[in-house]
C-alpha positions in Angstrom: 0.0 0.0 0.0 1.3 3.4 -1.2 2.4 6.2 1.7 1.4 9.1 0.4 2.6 11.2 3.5 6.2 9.2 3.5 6.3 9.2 0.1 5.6 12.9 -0.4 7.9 14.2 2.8 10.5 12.1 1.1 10.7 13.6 -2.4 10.1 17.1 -0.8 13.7 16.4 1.5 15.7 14.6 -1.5 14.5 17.6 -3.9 15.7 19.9 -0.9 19.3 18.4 -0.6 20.3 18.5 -4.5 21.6 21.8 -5.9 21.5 22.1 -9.2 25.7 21.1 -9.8 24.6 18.2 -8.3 22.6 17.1 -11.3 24.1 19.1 -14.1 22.3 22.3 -14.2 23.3 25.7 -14.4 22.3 27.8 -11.2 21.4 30.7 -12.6 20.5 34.1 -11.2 18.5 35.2 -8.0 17.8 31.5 -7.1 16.0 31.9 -4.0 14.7 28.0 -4.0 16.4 25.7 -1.4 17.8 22.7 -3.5 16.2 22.0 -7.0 12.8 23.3 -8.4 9.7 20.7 -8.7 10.1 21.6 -12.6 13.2 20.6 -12.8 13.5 17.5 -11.0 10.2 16.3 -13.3 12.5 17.5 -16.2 15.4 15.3 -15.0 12.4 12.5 -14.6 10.9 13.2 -17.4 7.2 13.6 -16.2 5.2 17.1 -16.1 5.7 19.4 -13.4 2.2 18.7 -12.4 2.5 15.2 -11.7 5.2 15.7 -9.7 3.5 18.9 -7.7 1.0 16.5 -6.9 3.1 13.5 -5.5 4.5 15.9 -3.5 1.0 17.5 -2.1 0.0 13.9 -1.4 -2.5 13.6 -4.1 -2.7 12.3 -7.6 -2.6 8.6 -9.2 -0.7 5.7 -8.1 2.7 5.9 -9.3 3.9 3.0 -11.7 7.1 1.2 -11.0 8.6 2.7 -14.1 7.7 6.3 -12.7 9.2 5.3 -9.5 12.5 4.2 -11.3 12.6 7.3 -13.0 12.0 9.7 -9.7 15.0 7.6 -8.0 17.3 7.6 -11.2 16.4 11.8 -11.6 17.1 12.3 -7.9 20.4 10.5 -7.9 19.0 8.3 -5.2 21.4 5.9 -4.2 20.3 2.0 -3.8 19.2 1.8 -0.6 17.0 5.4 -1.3 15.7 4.2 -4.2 14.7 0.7 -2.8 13.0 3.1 0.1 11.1 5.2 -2.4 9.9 1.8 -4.2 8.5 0.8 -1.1 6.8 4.1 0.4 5.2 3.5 -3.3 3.8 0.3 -2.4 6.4 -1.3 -4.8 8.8 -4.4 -4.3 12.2 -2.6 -4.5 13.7 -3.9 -8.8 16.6 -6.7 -8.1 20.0 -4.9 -7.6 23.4 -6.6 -9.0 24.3 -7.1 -12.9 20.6 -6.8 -14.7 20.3 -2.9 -12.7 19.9 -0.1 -15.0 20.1 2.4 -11.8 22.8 4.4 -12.0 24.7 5.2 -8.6 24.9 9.1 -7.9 28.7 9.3 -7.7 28.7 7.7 -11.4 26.0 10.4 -12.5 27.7 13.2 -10.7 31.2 12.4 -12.6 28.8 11.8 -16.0 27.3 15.4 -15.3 30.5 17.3 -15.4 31.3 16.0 -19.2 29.2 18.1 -20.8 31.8 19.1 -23.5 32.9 15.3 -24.2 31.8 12.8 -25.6 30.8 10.3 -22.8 28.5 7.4 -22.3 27.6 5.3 -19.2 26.3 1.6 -20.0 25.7 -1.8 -18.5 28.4 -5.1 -18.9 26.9 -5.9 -21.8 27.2 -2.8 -23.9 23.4 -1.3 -23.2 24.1 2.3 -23.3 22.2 4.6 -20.5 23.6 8.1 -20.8 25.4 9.9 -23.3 26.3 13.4 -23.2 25.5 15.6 -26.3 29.1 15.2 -27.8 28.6 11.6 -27.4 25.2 11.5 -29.4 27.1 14.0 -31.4 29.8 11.5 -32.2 27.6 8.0 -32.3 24.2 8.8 -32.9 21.0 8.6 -30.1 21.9 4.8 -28.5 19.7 4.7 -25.8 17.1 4.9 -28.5 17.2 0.8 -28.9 15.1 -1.9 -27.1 15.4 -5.5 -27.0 18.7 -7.3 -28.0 19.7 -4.4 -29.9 20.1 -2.3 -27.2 23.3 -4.5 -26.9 26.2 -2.9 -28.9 27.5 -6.4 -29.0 24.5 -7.6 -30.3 23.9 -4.6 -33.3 27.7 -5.0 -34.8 26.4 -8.7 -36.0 22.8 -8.3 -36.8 22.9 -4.4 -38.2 25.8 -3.4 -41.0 24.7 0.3 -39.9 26.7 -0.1 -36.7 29.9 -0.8 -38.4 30.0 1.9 -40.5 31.0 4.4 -37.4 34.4 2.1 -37.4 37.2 1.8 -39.4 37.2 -0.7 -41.5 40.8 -2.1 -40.7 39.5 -2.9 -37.1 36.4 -4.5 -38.1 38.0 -8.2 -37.2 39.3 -6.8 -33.7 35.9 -5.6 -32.7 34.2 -8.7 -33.7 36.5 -11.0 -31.1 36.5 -8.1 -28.5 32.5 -8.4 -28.7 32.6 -12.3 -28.7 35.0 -12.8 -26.2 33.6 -10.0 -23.5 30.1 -11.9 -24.0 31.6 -15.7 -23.4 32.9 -14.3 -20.3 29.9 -12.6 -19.1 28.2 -16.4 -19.9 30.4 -17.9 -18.0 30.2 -15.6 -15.0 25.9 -15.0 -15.6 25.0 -18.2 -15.7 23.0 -20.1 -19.0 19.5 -18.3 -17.8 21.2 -15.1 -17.7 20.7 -12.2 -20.5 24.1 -13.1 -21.7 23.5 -16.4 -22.2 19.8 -15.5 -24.7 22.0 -12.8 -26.2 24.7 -15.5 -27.5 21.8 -17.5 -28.3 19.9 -15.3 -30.7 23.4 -14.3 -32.3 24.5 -18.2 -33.0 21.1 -18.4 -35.1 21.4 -15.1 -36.4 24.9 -14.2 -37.5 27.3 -16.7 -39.3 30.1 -14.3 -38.8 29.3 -14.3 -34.4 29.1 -18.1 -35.3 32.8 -18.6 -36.7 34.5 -15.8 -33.7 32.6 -18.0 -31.1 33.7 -21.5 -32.0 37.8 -20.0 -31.3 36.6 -19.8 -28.2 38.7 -16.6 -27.5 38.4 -14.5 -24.1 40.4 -12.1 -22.6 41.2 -9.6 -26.0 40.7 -6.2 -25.7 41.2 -2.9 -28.1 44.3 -1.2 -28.7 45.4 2.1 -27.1 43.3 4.3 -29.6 39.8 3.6 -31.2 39.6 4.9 -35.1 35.5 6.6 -35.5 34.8 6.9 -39.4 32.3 9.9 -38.4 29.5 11.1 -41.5 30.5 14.7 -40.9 34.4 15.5 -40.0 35.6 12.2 -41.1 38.7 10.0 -39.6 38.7 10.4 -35.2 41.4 8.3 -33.7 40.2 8.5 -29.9 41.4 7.2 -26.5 38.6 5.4 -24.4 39.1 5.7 -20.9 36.9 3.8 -18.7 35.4 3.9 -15.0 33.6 0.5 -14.0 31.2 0.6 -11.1 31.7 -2.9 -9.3 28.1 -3.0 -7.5 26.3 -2.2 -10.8 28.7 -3.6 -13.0 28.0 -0.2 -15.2 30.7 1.3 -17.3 31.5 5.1 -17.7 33.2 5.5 -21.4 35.0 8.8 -21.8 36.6 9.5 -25.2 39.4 12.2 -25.6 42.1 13.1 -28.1 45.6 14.2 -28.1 45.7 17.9 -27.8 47.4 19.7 -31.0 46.0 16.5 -33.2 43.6 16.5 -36.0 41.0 14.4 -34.0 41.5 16.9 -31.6 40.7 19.3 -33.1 37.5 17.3 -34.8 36.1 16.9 -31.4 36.1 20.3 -30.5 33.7 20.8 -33.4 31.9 17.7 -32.4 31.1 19.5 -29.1 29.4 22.5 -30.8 27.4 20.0 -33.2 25.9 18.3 -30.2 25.5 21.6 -28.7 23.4 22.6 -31.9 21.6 19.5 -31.5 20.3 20.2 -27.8 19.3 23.7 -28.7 16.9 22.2 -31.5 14.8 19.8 -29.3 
């Protein structure tokens, strides 16, 4: 059973504590609000500002699991919060560990602070979350995929479109980096994990995935630099840095160049297109 008067005195205090460099928002001048504005913690949930007014006045509809999920992920609740607010909904808290899609609030608050790179957070196997505008800027939208293609693993051997961001020279590395990442994640998930379907669909779907899998590789990674073959400024040759969060097993990708380099310089224009591309919506 949902507690309104928990539940309400609970978002009201969490709203209260976050400024808005907590979350990735400009202050702004003669703030006179303590902590965020109801409008734009529904922005950062993506619900109206009304719906939100009204959890917080104790009033409106039940709220859904998924509009739970999205309060806790837009407040930067932590895991124990977020299983909290669940419950005050009347909601049995999602299962935490590998199959999470709830991003810790230390991950988001470094993710926040990239706003002129191109950055993505996403889960072991390849499901991107977040991106920054630089980063849709540089790959396209990819949290715009559901099912197995929400799996970057999944797209480079069932959708040609996927490759073409890559140089072609490293075509061969990327298809054992892929295949051996997702035999280890089988091994370590289990045969009824997500993994495990994931490898299954592919083996019936992609002749290429077929032949990679039966070397029975694991263990290979990139080299030092990634090479982007990008529709716009052409040639990027990028170093991925990455941040792994061990309790959610989520991944923080950061891409940078060499300063004084061409793909330097290319990213610096990539920041302005993505830029462009959030002043449109």
């Amino acid at each position: 059973m949902i507690d309104r008067a928990g539940l309400a005195e609970f978002l009201r205090r969490r709203r209260e504590s976050l400024q808005p460099e907590d979350v990735g928002l400009p202050r702004g001048q003669r703030r006179r609000t303590t902590g965020l504005r109801r409008e734009e913690v529904a922005a950062l949930c993506h619900i109206s500002a009304d719906y939100y007014s009204r959890l917080e006045r104790e009033r409106g509809p039940h709220p859904s699991p998924q509009m739970i999920a999205s309060l806790a992920q837009g407040l930067h609740l932590s895991l124990d919060e977020r299983d909290h607010l669940f419950r005050l909904a009347g909601h049995n808290p999602p299962t935490r560990g590998a199959i999470s899609e709830h991003i810790s609030p230390g991950l988001l608050r470094i993710f926040d602070r990239l706003t002129d790179t191109p950055a993505e957070i996403v889960t072991e196997l390849g499901e991107t979350l977040r991106q920054t505008p630089p980063g849709v800027a540089l790959t396209g939208d990819l949290t715009r995929y559901t099912g197995p293609s929400r799996s970057i693993g999944y797209r480079w051997f069932t959708d040609p479109a996927t490759r073409a961001l890559y140089h072609p020279d490293d075509h061969a590395l990327h298809s054992r980096v892929f295949a051996s990442g997702l035999r280890k994640l089988v091994t370590l998930r289990g045969p009824d994990s997500w993994a495990a379907h994931l490898q299954k669909l592919l083996l019936a779907q992609s002749e290429e995935f077929r032949s990679v899998w039966q070397e029975h590789e694991v263990g290979i990674g990139y080299n030092d630099v990634k090479r982007f073959i990008h529709p716009e400024v052409g040639l990027l040759e990028l170093k991925c840095q990455s941040l792994v969060d061990p309790e959610q097993s989520h991944i923080l990708l950061v891409y940078t160049a060499v300063p004084g380099t061409e793909s330097y310089e290319k990213l610096q224009l990539l920041s302005v297109i993505g830029a462009q591309q959030i002043g449109s919506t």
